[in-house]
N, C-alpha and C positions, 0 to 999 in steps of 0.2 A: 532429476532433470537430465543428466550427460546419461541414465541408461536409456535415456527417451531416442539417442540420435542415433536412427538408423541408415546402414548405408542403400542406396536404390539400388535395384539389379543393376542395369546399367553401371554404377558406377564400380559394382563388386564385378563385373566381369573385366572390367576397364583394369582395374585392380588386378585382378589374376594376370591378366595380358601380359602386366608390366611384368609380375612375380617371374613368369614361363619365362621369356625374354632373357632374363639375367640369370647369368650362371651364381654359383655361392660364392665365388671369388668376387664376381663384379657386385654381388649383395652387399658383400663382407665391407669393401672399398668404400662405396657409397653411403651407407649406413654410418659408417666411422666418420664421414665427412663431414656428414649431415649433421652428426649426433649433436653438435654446438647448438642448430637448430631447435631443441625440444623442449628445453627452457621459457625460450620466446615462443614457438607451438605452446606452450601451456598456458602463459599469460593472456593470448590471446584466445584461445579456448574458453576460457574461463571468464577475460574480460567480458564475453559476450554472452554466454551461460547465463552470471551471478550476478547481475548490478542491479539486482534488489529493487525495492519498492523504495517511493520517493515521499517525503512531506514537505511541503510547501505552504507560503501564507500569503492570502489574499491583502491587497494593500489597495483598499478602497478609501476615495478621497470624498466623498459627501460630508464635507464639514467646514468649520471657517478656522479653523481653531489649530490646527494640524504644523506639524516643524518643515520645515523645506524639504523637499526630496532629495538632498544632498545629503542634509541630515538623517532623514528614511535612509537610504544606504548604508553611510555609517552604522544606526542602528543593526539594520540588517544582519550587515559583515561581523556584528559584534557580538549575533547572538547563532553563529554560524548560520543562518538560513540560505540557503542554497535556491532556492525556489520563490519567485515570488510572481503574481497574478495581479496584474491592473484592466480594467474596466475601460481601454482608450487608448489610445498610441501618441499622451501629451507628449509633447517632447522635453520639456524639462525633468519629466522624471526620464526618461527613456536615456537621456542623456545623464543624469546622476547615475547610474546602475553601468555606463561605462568601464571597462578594467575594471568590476568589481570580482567578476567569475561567477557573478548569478547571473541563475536562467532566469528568462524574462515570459511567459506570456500576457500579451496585450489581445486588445480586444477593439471589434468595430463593433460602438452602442447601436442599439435598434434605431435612434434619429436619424443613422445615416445609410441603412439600410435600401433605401430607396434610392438612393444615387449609388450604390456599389453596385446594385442588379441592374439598373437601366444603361451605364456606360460602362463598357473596358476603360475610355480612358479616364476617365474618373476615377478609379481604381488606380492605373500606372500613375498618375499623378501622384496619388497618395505614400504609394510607394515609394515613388522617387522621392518627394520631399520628406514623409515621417519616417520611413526603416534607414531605405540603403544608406543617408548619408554617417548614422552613427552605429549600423554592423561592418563588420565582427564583434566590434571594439565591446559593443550590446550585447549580449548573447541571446538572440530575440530566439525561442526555440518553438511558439505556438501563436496561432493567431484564432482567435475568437471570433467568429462572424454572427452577431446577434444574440442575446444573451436570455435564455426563459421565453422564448418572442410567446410560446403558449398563456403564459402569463401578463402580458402586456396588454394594458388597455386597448391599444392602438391594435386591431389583426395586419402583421407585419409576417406571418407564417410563409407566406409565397414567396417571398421576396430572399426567403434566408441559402434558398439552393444557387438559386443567380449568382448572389453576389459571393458565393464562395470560390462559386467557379469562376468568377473573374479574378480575387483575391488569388487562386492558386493559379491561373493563365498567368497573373502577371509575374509569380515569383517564377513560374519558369524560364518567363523572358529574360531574367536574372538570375538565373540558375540556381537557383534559392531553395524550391520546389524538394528538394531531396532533406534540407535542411532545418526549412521550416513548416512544420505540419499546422492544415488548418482544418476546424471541426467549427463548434457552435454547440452551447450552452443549455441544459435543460433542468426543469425540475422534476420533481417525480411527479407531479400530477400530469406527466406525459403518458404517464400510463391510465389505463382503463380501471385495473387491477393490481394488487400489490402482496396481498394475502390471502391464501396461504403463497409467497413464495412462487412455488410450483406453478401457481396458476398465475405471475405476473401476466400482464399483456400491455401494448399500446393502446389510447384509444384510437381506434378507428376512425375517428374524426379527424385526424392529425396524419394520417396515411397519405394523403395525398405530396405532403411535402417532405411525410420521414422515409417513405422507400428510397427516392431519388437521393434525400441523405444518406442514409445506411450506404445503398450502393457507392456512393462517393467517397463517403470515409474507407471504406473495404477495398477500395481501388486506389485511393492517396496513401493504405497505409496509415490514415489519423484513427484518432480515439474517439468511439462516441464518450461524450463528457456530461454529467450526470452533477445536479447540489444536492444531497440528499442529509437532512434535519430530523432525525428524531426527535429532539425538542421538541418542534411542532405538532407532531402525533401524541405526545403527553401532556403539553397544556391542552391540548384540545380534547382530550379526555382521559385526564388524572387517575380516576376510580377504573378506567376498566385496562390504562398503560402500566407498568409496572415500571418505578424509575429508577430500581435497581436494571431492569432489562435494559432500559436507552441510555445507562451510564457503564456500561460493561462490568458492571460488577462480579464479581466471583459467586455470590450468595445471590444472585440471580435465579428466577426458577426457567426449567429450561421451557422453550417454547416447540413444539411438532410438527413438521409439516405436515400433512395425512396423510399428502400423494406420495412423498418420496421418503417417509419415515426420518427425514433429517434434523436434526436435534439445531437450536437456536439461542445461543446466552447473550445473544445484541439484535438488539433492532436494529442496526446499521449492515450488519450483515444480512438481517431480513430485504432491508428493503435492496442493499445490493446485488441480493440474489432475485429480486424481484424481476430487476432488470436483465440481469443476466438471463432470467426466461422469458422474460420479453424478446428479447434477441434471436433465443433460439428458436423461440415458435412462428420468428422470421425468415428460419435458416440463414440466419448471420452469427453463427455458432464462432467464430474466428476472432470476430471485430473484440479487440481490446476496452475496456472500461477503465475511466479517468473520473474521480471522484473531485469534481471542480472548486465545490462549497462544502466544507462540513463545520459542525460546531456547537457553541453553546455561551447562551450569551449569559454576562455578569453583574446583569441587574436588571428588573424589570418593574411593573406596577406590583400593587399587592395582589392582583390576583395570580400573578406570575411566580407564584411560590417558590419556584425551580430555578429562577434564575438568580444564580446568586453568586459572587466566587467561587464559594467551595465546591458546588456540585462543575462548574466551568472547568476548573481546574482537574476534577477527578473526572470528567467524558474527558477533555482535549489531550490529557496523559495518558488513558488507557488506548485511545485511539492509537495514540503516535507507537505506542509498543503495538499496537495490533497491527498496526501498517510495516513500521522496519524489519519486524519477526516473521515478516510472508508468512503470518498464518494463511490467510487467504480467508475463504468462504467454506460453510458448508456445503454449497453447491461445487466451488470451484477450490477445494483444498490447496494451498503453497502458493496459491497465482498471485502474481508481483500485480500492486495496486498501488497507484498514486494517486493520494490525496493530499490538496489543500484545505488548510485551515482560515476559518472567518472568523475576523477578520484581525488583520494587524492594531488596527486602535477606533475605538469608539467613535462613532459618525454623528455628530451633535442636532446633522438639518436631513436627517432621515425620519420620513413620515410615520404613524403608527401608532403601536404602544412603543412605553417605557423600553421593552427591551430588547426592538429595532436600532437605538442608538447607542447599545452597551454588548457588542459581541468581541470586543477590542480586546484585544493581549496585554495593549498598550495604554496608555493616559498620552493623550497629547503632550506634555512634559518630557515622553520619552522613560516614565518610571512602568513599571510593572505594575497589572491590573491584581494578577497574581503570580507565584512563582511556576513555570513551565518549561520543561525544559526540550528545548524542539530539536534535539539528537534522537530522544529517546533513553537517554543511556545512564539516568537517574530515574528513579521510584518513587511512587505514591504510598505513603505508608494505608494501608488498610484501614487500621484501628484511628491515627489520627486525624489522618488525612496532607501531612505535612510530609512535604516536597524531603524524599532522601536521596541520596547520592550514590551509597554502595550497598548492596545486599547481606554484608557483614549487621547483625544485629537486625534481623528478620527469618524466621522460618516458615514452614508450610506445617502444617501437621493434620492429623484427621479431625473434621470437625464429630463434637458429640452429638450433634443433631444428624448425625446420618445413619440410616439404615447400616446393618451387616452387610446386605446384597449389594447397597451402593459401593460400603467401602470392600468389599471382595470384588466386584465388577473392576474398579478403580484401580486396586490391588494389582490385577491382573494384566490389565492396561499398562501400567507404569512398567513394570517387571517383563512387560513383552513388547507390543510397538512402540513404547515410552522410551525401550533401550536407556531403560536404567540399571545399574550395578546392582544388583536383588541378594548378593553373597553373603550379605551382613547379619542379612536376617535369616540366613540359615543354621540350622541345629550344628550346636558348639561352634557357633560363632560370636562375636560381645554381642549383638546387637536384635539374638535371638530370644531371649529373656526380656521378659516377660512375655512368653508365648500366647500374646494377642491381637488379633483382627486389626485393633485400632494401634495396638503399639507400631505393628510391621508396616500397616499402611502411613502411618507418621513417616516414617524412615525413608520409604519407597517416596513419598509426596515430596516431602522437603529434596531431595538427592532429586527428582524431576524438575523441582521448581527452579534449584540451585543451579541445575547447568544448563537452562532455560531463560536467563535472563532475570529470574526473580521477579517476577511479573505478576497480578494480579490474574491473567489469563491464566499464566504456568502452575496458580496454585486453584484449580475452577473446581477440575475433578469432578463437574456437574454439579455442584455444590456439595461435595464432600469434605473440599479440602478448606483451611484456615489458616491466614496467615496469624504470625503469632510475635513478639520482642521478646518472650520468654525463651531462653536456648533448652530445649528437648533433650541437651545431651545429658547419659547419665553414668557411672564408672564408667569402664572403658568403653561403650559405645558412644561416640563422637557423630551429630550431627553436621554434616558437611554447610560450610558456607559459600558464597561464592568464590571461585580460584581453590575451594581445597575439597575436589571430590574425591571419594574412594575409588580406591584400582582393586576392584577384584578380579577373580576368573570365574563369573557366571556366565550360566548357557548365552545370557543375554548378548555377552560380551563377546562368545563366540561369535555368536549369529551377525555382530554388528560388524565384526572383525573380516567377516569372511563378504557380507556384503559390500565393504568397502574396499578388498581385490577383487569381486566383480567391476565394480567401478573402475579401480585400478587397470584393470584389464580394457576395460571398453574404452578406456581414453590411449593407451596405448595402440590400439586397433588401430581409432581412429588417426590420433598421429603420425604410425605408419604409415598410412594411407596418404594422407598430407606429406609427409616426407616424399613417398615415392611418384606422387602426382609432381610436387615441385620439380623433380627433377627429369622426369619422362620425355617433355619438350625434345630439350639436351640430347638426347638418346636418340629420337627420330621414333620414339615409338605412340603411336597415334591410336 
């Protein structure tokens, strides 16, 4: 990303200007002055670079059964979530989540829809009595205008651009506008189309009121905001979904696009990417993506085969490593995505099947539905499926079911843009013996997976690789675990070495630049 930021002409001649200007004495002075400054120049650099992809949990109240919102915080604060998504602007939760330091977005349901498009003051009212009186204190960071309205009984479609625009008229009268971002809510049946990928599209149907949103959001700066459920694409048809594929499994077969040859180990990525060319064949190639709803519910009828804890528990864990680890997409590689998870606790007076009222984290009681751990920074064990905590006492190795050509391909992969240490398994070294495809690829795998998070993703290798509790290591070849990788000096290590003083270099550029602009004012040089 930092070798992304290039400088404009403009501002590279602005730049020389200052250079010509100053003699190397007056360089010399200033530079020395400044230099206290680069510390704080990097923090802030970087603040604004790095801050990652986000996970959040919905905290939907359709139920009777549920602990006070006071107590919802507590919880909250207790299981670190940072992130939490309500359906309404009550004010007794809005008012719990006070000085807690979570972000909040709330949301205007589609009942009210019709009076936030018909009046401004309707809207200011709103305002004035539900946000301002309990922000800052709230960290209210998104507002929601209408929620799926494509899906609503009631066609409330037209109605959802009005009232956004009033919603964001009024937060600028409050100077809010810069603060608080406002979008509105869809499912994926927004689209026309979804697979292959490639060919996502909108329907056309729906055009009439998503141009003038698209436009809106790409001019506010908000997210188009997407619930996107692979679940529901595999109850709906079990024999032809794979539920290895909508559970992010490792041993997933990979799926193709045709058009763009891009390879697919989740349907969640599918359908993200779905949208994301939906977008672009909008030319809204810019507009950011915010995953509003995702998840998997933990109990359903008997025909709901899939919904059950375990399977719950191994989507919402694989997710949360797939969202903190900016993998990104196959379309869109590294791109920071934030997603919310559905829901906080089980909803008892939600219409449907069985398992519309079991997507909950939670037991109304406040105990665990299952163990999850919504940092990310604990593992799913593969083989048992039970919640672990360190990487110590799991490996990666070469599965036997894989082709030579996979594990060479793989092989190769890891040892080159994998920027793994590959020195091990070179000739007279410990870890070159037993001179095999599968032995070397073990080595190479586990040392990827290991300084990877140890992740069920970092061990995919397209389904070459296996996690294992068995330790690989044998005499002195030492399989690495997490915190103990090998330091060699392979090419690999050059190449990584040397890409990371180009980095070096380009932040310093830019700092420079930043130093000598700060002070140019000063100078009189324009």
């Amino acid at each position: 990303m930092v070798e992304e930021i290039l400088l404009e002409e403009e501002e590279r001649e602005h730049f020389g200007k200052i250079r010509r200007k100053f003699s190397a004495g007056q360089l010399s002075f200033f530079m020395a002055r400044e230099l206290l400054l680069i510390p704080q120049l990097f923090l802030l650099l970087f603040a604004g670079l790095c801050s990652g992809s986000k996970i959040g949990v919905c905290y939907g109240r359709n139920a009777d059964d549920l602990p006070s919102p006071d107590k919802v915080a507590q919880l909250v604060k207790l299981h670190s979530i940072k992130y939490v998504r309500i359906y309404d602007s009550n004010i007794q939760v809005i008012k719990a989540f006070a000085n807690t330091g979570v972000e909040l977005m709330i949301g205007v349901p589609n009942s009210d829809l019709l009076a936030f498009s018909q009046y401004q003051s309707n809207v200011d009212t709103w305002l004035k009595n539900s946000i301002l009186p309990y922000y800052p204190a709230t960290k209210i960071t998104y507002i929601t205008v209408g929620a799926e309205v494509t899906e609503s009984p009631v066609n409330v479609s037209s109605l959802v651009v009005p009232a956004m625009v009033h919603v964001q008229t009024a937060l600028k009268k409050a100077g809010l506008h810069k603060r608080i971002k406002v979008s509105s809510t869809h499912s994926l049946g927004v689209l026309s189309r979804s697979f292959p990928p490639s060919a996502g599209a909108f329907n056309s149907s729906y055009a009439f009121f998503l141009k003038p949103m698209l436009e809106f959001l790409v001019e506010n700066q908000s997210p188009f905001m997407v619930d996107l459920y692979p679940y529901y694409a595999y109850r709906a048809s079990p024999t032809n979904v794979s539920l290895n594929y909508v559970l992010f499994s490792s041993s997933s077969s990979d799926v193709i696009d045709p058009n763009t040859g891009l390879v697919y180990t989740s349907m969640f990525d599918a359908q993200l990417d779905a949208v994301f060319f939906a977008l672009m064949a909008l030319n809204f190639r810019t507009l950011k993506v915010m995953v509003t709803e995702s998840g998997w519910p933990n109990k359903g009828s008997a025909k709901e085969t899939a919904a059950t804890p375990d399977d719950a528990q191994t989507y919402n864990t694989n997710l949360i490593r797939h969202v903190i680890n900016d993998t990104g997409t196959p379309a869109k590689p590294g791109e920071e995505i934030d997603v919310y998870i559905f829901s906080l606790f089980n909803e008892n007076r939600k219409p449907g099947l069985e398992s519309e009222r079991n997507w909950g984290l939670f037991y109304p009681d406040r105990t665990s539905v299952y163990s999850l751990d919504l940092t990310g920074r604990g593992n799913v064990d593969g083989i048992t499926g039970a919640n672990i905590t360190s990487s110590n006492g799991t490996w990666c190795v070469a599965s036997s079911n894989a082709s030579e050509l996979d594990l060479q391909n793989a092989l190769n992969w890891a040892c080159g843009s994998g920027n793994v240490d590959c020195s091990a398994i070179q000739p007279s070294q410990p870890c070159y013996q037993p001179d095999t495809l599968a032995s070397h690829a073990s080595y190479a795998f586990n040392s990827y997976y290991q300084q990877n998070g140890a992740t069920d993703v970092a061990c995919s290798f397209g389904g070459a690789g296996l996690r294992t509790r068995k330790d690989p290591s044998y005499d002195n070849c030492i399989y690495a675990t997490s915190g103990k990788l090998s330091s060699g000096n392979s090419t690999t290590s050059a190449v990584s070495s040397r890409a990371q003083g180009g980095i070096q270099k380009k932040l310093m550029e830019v700092l420079l630049f930043m130093l000598l602009l700060s002070f140019a004012p000063v100078l009189g040089i324009a």
